[in-house]
PLY file of the C-alpha trace (Angstrom):
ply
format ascii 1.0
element vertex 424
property float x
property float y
property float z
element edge 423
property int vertex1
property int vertex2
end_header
23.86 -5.77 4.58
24.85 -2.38 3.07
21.11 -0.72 3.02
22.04 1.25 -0.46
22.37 -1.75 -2.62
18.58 -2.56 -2.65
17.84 -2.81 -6.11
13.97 -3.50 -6.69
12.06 -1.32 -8.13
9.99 1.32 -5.72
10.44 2.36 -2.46
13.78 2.93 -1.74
14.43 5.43 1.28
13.98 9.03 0.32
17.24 10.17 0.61
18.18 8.32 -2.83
17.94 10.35 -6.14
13.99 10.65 -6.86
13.06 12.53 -10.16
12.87 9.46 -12.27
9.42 10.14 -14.63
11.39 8.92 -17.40
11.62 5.00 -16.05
8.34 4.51 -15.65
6.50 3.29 -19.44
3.65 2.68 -20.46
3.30 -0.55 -22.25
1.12 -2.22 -24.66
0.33 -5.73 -24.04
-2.08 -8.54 -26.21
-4.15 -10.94 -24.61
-2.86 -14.17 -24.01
-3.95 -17.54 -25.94
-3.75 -20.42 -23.89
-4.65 -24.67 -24.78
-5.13 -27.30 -22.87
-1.55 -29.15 -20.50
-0.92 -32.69 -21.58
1.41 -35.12 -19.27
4.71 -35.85 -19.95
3.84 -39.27 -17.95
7.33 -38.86 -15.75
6.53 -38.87 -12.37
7.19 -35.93 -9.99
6.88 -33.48 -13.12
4.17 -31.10 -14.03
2.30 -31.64 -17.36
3.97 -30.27 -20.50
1.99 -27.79 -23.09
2.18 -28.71 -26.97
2.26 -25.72 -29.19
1.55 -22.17 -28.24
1.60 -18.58 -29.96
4.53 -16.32 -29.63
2.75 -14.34 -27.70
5.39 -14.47 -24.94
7.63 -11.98 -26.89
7.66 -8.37 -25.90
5.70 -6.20 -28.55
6.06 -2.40 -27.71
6.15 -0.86 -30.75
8.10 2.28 -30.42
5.51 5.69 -31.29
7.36 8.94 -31.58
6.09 11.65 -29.19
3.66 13.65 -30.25
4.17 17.40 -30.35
2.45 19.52 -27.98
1.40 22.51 -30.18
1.58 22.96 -33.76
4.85 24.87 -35.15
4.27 28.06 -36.03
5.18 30.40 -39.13
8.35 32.79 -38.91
7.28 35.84 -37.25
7.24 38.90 -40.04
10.41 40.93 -39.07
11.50 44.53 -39.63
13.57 45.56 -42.78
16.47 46.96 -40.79
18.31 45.68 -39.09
18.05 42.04 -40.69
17.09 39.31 -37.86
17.27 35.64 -38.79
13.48 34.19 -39.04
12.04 32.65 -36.09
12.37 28.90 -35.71
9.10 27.19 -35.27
9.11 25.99 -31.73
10.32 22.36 -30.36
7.82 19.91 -29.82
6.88 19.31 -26.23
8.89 15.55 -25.57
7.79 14.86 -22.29
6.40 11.76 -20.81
2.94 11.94 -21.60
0.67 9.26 -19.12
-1.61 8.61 -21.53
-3.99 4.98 -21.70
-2.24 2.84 -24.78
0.55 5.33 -25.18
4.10 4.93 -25.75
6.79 7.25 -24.88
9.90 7.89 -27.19
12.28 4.72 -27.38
15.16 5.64 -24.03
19.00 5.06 -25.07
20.57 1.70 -23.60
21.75 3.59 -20.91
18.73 4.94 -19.36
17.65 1.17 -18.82
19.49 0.93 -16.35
17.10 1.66 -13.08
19.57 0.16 -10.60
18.30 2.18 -7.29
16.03 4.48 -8.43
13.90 5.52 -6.01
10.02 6.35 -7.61
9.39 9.41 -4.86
8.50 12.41 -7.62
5.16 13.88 -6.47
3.44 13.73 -9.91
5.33 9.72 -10.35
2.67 8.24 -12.60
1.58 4.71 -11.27
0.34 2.10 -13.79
-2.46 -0.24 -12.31
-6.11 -0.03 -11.55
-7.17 3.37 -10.82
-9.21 5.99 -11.77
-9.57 5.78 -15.31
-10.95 2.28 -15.43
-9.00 -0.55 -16.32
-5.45 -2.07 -17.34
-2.99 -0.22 -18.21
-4.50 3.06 -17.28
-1.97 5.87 -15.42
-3.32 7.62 -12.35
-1.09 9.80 -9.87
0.26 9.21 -6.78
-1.44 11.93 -4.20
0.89 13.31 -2.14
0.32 14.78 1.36
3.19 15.95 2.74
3.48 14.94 6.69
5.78 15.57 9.40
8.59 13.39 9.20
9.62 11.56 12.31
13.21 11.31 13.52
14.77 7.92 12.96
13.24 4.91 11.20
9.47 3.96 11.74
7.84 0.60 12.83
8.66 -2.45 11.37
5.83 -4.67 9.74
6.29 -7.68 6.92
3.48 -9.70 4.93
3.19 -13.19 4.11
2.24 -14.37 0.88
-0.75 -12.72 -0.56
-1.13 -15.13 -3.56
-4.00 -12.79 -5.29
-6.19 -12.06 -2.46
-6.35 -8.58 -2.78
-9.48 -7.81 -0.48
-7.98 -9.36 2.05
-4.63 -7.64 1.94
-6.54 -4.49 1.86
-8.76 -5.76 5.18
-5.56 -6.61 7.01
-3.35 -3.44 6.10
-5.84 -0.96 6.88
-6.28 -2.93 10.29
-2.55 -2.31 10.97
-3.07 1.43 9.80
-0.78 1.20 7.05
-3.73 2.65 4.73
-6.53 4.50 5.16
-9.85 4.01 3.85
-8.99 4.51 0.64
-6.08 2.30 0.34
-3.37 4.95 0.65
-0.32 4.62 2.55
-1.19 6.54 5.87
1.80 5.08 8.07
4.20 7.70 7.58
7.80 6.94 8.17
6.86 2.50 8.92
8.30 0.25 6.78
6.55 -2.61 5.35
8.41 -5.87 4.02
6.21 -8.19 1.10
7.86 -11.33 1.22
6.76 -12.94 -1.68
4.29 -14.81 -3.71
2.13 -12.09 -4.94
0.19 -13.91 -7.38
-0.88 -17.30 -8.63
-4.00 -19.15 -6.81
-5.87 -16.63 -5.84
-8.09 -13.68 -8.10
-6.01 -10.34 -8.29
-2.69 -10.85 -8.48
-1.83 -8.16 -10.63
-3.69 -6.02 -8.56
-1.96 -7.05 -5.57
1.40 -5.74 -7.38
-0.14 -2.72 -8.90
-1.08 -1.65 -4.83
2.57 -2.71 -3.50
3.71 -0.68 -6.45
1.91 2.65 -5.75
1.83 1.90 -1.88
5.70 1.97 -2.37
5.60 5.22 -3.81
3.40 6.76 -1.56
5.54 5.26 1.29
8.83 7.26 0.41
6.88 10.11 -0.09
6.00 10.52 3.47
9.48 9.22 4.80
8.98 5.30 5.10
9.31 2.51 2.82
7.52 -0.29 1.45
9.37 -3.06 -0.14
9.33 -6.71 -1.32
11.02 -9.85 -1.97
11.44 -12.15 -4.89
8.98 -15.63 -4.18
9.04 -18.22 -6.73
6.15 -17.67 -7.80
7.64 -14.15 -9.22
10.00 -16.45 -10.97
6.79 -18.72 -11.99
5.04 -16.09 -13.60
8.41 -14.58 -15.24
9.10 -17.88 -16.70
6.06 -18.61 -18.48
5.86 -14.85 -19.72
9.23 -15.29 -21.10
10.07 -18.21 -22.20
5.92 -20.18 -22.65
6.00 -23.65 -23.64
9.53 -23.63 -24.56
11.19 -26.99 -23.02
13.15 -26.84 -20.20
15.74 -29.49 -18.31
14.67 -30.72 -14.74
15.35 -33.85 -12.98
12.89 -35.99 -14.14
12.88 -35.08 -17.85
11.23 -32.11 -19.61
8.89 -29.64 -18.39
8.00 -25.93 -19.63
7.07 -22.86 -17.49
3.60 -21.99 -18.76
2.77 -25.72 -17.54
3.97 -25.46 -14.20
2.69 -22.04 -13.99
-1.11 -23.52 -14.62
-0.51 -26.53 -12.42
0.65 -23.92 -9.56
-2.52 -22.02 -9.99
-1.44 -19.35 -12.49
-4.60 -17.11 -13.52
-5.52 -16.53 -16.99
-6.43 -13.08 -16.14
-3.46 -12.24 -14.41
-1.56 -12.76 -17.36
-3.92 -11.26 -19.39
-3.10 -8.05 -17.70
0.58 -8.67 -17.32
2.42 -5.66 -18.57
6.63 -4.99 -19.39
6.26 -2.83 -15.87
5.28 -5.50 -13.69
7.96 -7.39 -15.25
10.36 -5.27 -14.61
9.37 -4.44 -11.16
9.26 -8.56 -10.42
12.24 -9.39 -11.78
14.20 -6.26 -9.61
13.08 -7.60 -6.55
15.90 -8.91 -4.21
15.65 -12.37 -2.64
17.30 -11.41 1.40
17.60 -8.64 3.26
18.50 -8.25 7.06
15.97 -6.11 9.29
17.01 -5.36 12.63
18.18 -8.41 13.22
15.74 -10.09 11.07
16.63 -12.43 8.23
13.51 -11.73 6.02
13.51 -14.62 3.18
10.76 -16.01 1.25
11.44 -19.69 0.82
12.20 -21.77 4.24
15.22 -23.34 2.48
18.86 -23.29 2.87
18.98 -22.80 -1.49
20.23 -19.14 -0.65
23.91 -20.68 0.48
24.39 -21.26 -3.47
24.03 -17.78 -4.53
26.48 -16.22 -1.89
28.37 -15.71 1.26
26.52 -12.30 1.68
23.34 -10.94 1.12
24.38 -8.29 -1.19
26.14 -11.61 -3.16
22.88 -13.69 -2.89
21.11 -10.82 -4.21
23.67 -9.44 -7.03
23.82 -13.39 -8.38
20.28 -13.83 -8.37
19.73 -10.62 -10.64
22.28 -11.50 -12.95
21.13 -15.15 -12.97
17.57 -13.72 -13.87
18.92 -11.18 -16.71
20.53 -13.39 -18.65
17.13 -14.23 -20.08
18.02 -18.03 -20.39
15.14 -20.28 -20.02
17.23 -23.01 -17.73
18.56 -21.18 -15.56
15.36 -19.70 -14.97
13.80 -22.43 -14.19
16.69 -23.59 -11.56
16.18 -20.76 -9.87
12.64 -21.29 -9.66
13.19 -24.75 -8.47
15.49 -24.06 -5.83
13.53 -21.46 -4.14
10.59 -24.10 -4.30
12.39 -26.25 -2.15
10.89 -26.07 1.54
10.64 -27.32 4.88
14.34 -26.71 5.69
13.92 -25.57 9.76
10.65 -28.42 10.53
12.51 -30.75 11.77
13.44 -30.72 15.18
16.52 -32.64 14.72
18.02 -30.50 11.65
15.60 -27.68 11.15
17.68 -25.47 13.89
20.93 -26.06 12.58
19.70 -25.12 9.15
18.57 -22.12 10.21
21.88 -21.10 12.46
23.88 -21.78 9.18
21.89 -18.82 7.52
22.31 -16.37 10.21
25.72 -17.46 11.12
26.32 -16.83 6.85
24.05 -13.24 6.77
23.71 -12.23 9.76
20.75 -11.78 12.34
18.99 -13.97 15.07
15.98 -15.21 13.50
14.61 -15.70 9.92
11.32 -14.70 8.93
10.23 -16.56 5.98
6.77 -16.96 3.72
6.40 -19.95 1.47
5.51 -22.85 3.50
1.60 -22.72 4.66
1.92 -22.61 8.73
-0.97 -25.26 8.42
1.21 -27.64 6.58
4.26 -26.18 9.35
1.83 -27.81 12.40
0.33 -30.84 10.81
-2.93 -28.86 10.45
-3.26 -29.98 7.03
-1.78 -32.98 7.64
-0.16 -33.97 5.16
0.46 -32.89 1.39
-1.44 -36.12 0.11
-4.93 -34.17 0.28
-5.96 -35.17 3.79
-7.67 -32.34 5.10
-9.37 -33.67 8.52
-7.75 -30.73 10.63
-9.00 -26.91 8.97
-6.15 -23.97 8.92
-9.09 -21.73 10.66
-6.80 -21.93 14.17
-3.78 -20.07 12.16
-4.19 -16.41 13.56
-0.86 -15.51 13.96
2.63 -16.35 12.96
4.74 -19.42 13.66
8.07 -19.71 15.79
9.52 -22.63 15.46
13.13 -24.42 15.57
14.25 -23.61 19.20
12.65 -20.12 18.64
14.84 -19.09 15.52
12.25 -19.25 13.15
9.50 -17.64 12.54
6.55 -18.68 9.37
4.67 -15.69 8.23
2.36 -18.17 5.42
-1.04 -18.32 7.00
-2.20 -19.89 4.32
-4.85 -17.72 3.16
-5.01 -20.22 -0.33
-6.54 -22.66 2.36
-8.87 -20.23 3.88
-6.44 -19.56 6.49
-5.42 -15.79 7.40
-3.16 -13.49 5.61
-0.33 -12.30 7.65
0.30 -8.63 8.70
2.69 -8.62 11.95
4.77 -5.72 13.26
8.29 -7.08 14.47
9.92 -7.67 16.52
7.51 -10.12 18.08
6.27 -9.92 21.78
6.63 -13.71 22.20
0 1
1 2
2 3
3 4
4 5
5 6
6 7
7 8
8 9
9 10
10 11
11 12
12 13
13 14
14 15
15 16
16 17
17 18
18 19
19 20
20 21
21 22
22 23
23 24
24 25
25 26
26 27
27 28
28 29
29 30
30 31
31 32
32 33
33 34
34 35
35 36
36 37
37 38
38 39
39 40
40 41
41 42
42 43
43 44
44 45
45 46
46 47
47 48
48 49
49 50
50 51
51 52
52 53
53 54
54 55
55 56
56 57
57 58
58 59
59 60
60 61
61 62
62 63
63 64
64 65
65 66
66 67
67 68
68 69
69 70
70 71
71 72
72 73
73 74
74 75
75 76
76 77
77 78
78 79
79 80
80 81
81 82
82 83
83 84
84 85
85 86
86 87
87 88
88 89
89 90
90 91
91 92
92 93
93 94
94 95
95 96
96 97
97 98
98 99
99 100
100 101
101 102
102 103
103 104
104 105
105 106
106 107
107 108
108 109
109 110
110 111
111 112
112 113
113 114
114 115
115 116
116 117
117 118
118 119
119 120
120 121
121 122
122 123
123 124
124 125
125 126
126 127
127 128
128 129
129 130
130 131
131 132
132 133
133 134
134 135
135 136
136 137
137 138
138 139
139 140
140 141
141 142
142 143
143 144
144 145
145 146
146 147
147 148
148 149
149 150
150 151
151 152
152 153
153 154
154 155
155 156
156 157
157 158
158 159
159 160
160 161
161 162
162 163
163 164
164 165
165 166
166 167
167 168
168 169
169 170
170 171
171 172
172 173
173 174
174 175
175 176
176 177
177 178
178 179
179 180
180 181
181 182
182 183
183 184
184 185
185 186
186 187
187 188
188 189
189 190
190 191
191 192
192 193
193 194
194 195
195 196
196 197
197 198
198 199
199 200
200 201
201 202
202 203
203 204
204 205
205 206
206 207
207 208
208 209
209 210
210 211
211 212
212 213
213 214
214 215
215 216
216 217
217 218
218 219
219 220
220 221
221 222
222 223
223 224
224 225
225 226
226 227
227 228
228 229
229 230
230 231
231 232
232 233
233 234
234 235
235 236
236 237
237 238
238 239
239 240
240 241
241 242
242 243
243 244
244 245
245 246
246 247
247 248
248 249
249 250
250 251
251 252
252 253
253 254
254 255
255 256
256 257
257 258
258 259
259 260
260 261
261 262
262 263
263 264
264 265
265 266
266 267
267 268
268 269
269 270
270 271
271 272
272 273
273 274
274 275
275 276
276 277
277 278
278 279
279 280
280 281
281 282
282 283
283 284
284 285
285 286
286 287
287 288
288 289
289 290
290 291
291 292
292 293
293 294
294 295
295 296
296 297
297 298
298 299
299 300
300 301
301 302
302 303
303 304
304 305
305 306
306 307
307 308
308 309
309 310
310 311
311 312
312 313
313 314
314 315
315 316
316 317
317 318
318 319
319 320
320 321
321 322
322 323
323 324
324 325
325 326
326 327
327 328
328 329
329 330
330 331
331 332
332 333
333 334
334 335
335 336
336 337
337 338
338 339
339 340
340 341
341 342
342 343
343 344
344 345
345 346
346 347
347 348
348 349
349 350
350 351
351 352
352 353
353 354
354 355
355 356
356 357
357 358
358 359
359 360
360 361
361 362
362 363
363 364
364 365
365 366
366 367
367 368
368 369
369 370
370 371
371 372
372 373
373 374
374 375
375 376
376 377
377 378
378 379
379 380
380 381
381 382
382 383
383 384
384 385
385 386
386 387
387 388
388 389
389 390
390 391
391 392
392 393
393 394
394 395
395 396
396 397
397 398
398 399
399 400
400 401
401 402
402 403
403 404
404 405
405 406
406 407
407 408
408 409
409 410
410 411
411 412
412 413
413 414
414 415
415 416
416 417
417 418
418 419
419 420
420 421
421 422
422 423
């Protein structure tokens, strides 16, 4: 994969262009009204909502900058010779990071944020900081450090699913933050792959750390970066398009429904802002690490999207900004799918066909629970008699190709920070 055609949104490496103040917003967002899921009765389908506000639609309503200083009066000028009067002075148009503010509305063209790289020293950050709440804009400290020759160590993340205190516990026990959750890893690189909210209590501030930790990363010569789970496509979905009806294969479901029957948070949504969704929905699906396939979903659903990564990746993003509902929600359901590499019979030829298709000698994937991977959990019909308490690591599996990075930290199993390659 050609390294340069990343396209999420922060953290790219630091040689890419990085004075980019102007793509960062900050937006204005309602809180969300929500009723009760009734069933459609078909089987296999989640419930489907009845009628819902319109509260889905974006509503930034565009306020003109504000001036920085008054304009002043001509300046009284001498009778001879004759000088034009003085014109009062411009008005100050930056970005201003204020709390509820809106910048000037940007031309079509500065929209698109394909490979911008968020590494300006004074990069505003939206998410919980120091100023209290949502939607407040704090600044990214930089500390310059010595930057090492060559790239840094390799970690990745399974999913975090909202469990921000524990992401926190395990990253700072890596030393990828300090003690007061800045990036202290220099030039490492650090790999999210996936599921970032949903199930657990802080999902948006699980993406509002990735988001500044990515900043901070590039700023000291590493990277932090993430993949696209479906439960970034969940939560897109039922921002976008609600309770509007949607065609799957048993009948009609909507995205707001699945999104509460998949453990969507109230809150989270609450505090869902046009920068998270427009981080999310930047996110590539694949990328190849040293010889390391990282995916989110243990499925072979990426062979639709693309003979390469940079294909897979390019589809997806078109797929997604095409802003219609369906095929939305077919991408969602494909990268659902799971379970692709258990079996020992077919699970290691499903995975050869992805690395014989993108390259590398093992994939490292999120998405399925390891618990659920070794019968832990025994089955998905609710029988719980063995506890995920025994996950403390990752799980290779299919003839060694494989390796499952969920610890299933839903389940009060562990989350997942591992340095590759493995020592196994």
């Amino acid at each position: 994969m050609v390294e340069g055609s990343m396209t999420q949104g922060a953290g790219q490496g630091p040689a890419m262009r990085t004075d980019t103040l102007r793509d960062f917003r900050v937006p204005v967002t309602e809180p969300a009204l929500y009723a009760v899921a009734t069933s459609t009765g078909l089987p296999g389908e989640p419930p489907v909502y009845g009628e819902y506000p319109a509260y889905y639609e974006d509503a930034t309503p565009n306020v003109p900058p504000q001036p920085g200083y008054p304009p002043q009066p001509p300046a009284p000028q001498p009778a001879a010779p004759q000088a034009p009067a003085q014109q009062p002075p411009y008005p100050d148009t930056r970005l201003r990071a204020l709390p509820d503010a809106e910048p000037a509305p940007r031309s079509p063209d500065e929209d698109d944020l394909e490979g911008y790289t968020p590494t300006y020293r004074d990069l505003p950050v939206i998410g919980r900081g120091a100023l209290g709440g949502p939607g407040d804009t704090v600044q990214v400290q930089y500390v310059p450090q010595e930057q090492a020759s060559g790239p840094g160590p390799l970690y990745v993340v399974g999913d975090v699913h909202g469990y921000l205190d524990e992401l926190v516990t395990e990253l700072h026990a890596q030393g990828l933050i300090d003690a007061q959750r800045r990036w202290s890893a220099g030039n490492a690189r650090l790999w999210f792959l996936g599921d970032f909210t949903d199930r657990g209590p802080d999902g948006i501030g699980v993406i509002d750390l990735v988001m500044r930790l990515s900043a901070e990363a590039a700023a000291a010569g590493g990277y932090c970066k993430a993949l696209m789970g479906n439960h970034e496509l969940l939560l897109i979905g039922a921002k976008r398009f609600g309770d509007t009806p949607v065609v799957s294969g048993a009948g009609t479901a909507t995205f707001q429904a699945a999104w509460l029957l998949n453990g969507g948070q109230r809150t989270d949504m609450e505090r869902l802002q046009d920068v998270h969704l427009q981080w999310m929905s930047r996110l590539d699906a694949a990328v190849l690490e040293e010889g390391h396939l990282l995916l989110h979903s243990d499925t072979t659903a990426y062979l639709d999207y693309g003979d390469s990564i940079e294909d897979v990746n390019d589809t997806i993003h078109e797929l997604l900004n095409r802003g219609d509902a369906d095929i939305t929600w077919d991408l969602f359901r494909k990268f659902t799918k799971r379970f692709a590499f258990r079996d020992e019979g077919t699970g290691p030829a499903a995975v050869r066909e992805l690395l014989d298709t993108y390259g590398g000698s093992r994939v490292v994937h999120g998405h399925s629970p390891i618990p659920y991977l070794l019968g832990e959990v025994g089955t998905e019909d609710g029988d719980e008699s063995r506890g995920p308490e025994a996950v403390d690591g990752p799980h290779v599996y299919a003839e060694g190709l494989a390796i499952a990075m969920d610890g299933g930290v839903t389940m009060a199993g562990k989350l997942l920070v591992v340095q590759l390659p493995l020592s196994d």
